[in-house]
N, C-alpha and C positions, 0 to 999 in steps of 0.2 A: 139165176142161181148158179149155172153151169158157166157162165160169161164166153159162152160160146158165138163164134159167128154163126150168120144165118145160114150159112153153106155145112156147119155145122151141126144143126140144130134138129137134123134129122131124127135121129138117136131118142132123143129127149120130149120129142114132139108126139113120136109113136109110143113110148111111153105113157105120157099125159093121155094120149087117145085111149088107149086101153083101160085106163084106169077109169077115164070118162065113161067107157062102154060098162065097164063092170059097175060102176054106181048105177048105170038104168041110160045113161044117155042114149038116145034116138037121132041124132043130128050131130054132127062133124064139121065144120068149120075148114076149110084143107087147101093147101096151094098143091100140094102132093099127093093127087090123086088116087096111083097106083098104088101106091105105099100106103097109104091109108086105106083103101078096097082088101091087100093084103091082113090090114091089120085089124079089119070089120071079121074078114071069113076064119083067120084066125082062132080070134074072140069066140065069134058065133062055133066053129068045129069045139073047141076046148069045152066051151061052158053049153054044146048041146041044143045049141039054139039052131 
């Protein structure tokens, strides 16, 4: 959508995660570990979880 490169594709990625996390997702798929952990406690601090 974004025709970004993968070096890129950060931005857009955590994004998507997040959106995954608020529909109910439980598992993450992730080359980006850190950034994704961040984007889990995030999630979880906001929505209380």
């Amino acid at each position: 959508v974004l025709e970004n490169t993968v070096g890129e594709a950060l931005n857009g990625t955590t994004v998507l995660n997040t959106i995954s996390l608020l529909k109910g997702a439980r598992l993450l798929r992730v080359h980006d570990v850190k950034e994704a952990m961040e984007c889990i406690r995030l999630v979880q601090k906001t929505q209380g979880l």
